[in-house]
C-alpha positions in Angstrom: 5.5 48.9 4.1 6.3 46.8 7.0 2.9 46.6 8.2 2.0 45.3 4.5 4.6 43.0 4.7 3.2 41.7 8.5 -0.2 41.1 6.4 0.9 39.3 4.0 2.4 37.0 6.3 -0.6 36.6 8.3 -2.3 36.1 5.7 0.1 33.3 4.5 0.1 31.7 7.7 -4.2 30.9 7.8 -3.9 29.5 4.3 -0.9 27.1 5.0 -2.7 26.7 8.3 -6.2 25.7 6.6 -4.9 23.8 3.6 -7.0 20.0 4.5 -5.4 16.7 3.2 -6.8 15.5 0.0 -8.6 12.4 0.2 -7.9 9.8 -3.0 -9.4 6.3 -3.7 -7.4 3.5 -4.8 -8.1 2.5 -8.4 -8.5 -0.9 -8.6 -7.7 -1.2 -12.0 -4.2 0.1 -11.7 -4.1 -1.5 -8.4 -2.3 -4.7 -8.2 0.1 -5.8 -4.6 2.6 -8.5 -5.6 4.8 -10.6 -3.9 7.9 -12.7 -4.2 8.4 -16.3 -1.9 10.9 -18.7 -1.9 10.0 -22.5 -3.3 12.8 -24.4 -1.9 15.4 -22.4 -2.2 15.5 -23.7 -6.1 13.4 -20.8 -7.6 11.3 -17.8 -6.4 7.9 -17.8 -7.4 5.8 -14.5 -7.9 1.9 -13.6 -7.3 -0.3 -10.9 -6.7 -3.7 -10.1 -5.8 -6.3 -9.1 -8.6 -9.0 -7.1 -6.2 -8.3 -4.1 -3.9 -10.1 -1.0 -3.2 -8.6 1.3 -0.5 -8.1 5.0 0.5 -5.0 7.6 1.1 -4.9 10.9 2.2 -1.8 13.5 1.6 -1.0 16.7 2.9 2.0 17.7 0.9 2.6 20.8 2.6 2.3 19.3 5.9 4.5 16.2 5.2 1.5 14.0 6.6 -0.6 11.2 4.9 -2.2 7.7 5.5 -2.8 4.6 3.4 -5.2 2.2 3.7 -5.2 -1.3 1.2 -7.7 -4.0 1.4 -7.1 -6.8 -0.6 -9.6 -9.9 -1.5 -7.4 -12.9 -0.4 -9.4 -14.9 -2.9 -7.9 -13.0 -5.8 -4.1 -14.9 -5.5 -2.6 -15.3 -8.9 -0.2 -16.7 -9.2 -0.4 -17.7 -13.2 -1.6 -21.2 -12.2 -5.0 -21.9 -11.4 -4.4 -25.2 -9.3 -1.4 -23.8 -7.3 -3.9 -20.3 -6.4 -6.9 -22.4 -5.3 -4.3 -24.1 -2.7 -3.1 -21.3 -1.6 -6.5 -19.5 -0.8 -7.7 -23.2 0.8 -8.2 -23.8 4.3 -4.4 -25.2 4.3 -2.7 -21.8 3.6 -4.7 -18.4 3.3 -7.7 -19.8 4.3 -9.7 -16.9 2.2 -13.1 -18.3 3.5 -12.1 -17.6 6.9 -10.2 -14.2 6.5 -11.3 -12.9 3.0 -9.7 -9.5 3.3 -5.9 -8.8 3.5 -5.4 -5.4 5.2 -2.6 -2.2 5.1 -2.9 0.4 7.0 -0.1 2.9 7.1 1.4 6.4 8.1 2.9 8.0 5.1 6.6 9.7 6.1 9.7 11.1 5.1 8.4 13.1 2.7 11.2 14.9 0.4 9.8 17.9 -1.3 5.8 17.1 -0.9 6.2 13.3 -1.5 6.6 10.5 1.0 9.3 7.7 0.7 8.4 6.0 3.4 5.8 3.8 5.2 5.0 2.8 8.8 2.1 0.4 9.0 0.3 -2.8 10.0 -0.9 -5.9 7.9 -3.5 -8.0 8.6 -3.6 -11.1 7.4 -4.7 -14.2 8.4 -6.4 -13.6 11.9 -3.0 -12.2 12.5 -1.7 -8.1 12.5 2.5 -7.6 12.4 4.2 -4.3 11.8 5.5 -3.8 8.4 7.5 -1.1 7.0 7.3 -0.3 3.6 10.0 2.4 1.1 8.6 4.3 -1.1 10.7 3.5 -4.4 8.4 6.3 -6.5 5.8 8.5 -5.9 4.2 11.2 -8.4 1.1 12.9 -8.6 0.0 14.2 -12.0 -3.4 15.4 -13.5 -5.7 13.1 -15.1 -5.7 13.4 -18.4 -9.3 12.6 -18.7 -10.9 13.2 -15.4 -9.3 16.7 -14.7 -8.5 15.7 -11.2 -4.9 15.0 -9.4 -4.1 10.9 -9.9 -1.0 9.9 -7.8 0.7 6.7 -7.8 3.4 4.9 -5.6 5.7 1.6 -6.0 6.1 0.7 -2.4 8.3 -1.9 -1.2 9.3 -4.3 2.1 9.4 -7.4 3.7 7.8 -9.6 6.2 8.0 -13.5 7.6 5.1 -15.1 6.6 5.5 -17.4 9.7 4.7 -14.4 11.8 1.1 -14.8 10.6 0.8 -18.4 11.2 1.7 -19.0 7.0 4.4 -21.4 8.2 4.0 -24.4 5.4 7.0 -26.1 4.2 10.6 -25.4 6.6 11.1 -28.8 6.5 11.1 -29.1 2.3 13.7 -25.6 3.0 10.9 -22.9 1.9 11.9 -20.0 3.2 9.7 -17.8 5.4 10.6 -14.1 3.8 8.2 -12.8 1.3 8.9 -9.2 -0.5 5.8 -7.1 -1.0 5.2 -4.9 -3.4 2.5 -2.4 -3.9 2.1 -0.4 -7.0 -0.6 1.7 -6.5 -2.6 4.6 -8.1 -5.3 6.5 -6.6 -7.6 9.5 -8.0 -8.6 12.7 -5.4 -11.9 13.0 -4.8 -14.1 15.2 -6.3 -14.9 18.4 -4.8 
């Protein structure tokens, strides 16, 4: 019996210890980072980018996982076609110059399989700043359709758009913080 029992956990040990992280791609039709920024302290006005592709990869049994976002600067929406172009000019984004916004992140403090945290970098603007991001909800379900795990996330934080060079208007009182937010679903791989 005990030398059954000492099987079973050797046994138990190679699979846990071969189990590979599962690679899933970023649908970029239920992909869509927003954001919120000040406009003179009178009103906050909220965007979001219309193009991403991008990649994560979870272990749930290992507590481990990375994200990576790439957004098409040129995409900003903002619901106003004049006030978008601006913003992707030369004057503010300058999407000709730096057409891809980028995340990269460690996935972390995972709670039974799923993470609620991030630790990552964006890019943006010639420029690359540490941003943290929490992890509001995260699920993985199967797809109705495809037969293969979908997960999705609503991850949030902060960052000074200043950092990045983005430093238009102080002197009309805009404020530098912008909140991120990136809902995101992405489908595994198929084997």
């Amino acid at each position: 019996m005990k030398r059954a029992l000492l099987t079973f956990v050797g046994l138990a040990a190679c699979g846990a210890a071969s189990a590979a992280p599962v690679l899933y791609n970023i649908d970029p039709e239920h992909t869509y980072p927003s954001f919120e920024a000040d406009h003179m302290g009178l009103s906050i006005w909220r965007g979001k980018f219309n193009q991403t592709s991008g990649k994560v990869t979870l272990d749930k049994a290992a507590g481990t996982g990375t994200v990576e976002v790439a957004i098409d600067t040129k995409s900003i929406d903002f619901g106003h076609a004049k006030l978008a172009e601006y913003l992707a000019g030369p004057d503010q984004l300058d999407a000709a110059k730096y057409p891809t916004i980028r995340y990269k992140g460690k996935l972390e403090r995972f709670v039974n399989g799923a993470p609620t945290g991030v630790t990552g970098e964006l890019t943006m603007h010639g420029k690359t700043r540490r941003v943290a991001l929490k992890i509001n909800l995260f699920k993985c379900i199967p797809h109705p359709l495809l037969k293969r795990e979908l997960c999705g996330a609503d991850a949030f934080g902060s960052f000074d758009r200043s950092e990045f060079g983005l430093d238009y208007g102080p002197q009309w009182g805009f404020k530098p913080e912008v909140i991120l937010r990136i809902q995101v679903e992405a489908l595994a791989e198929e084997k």
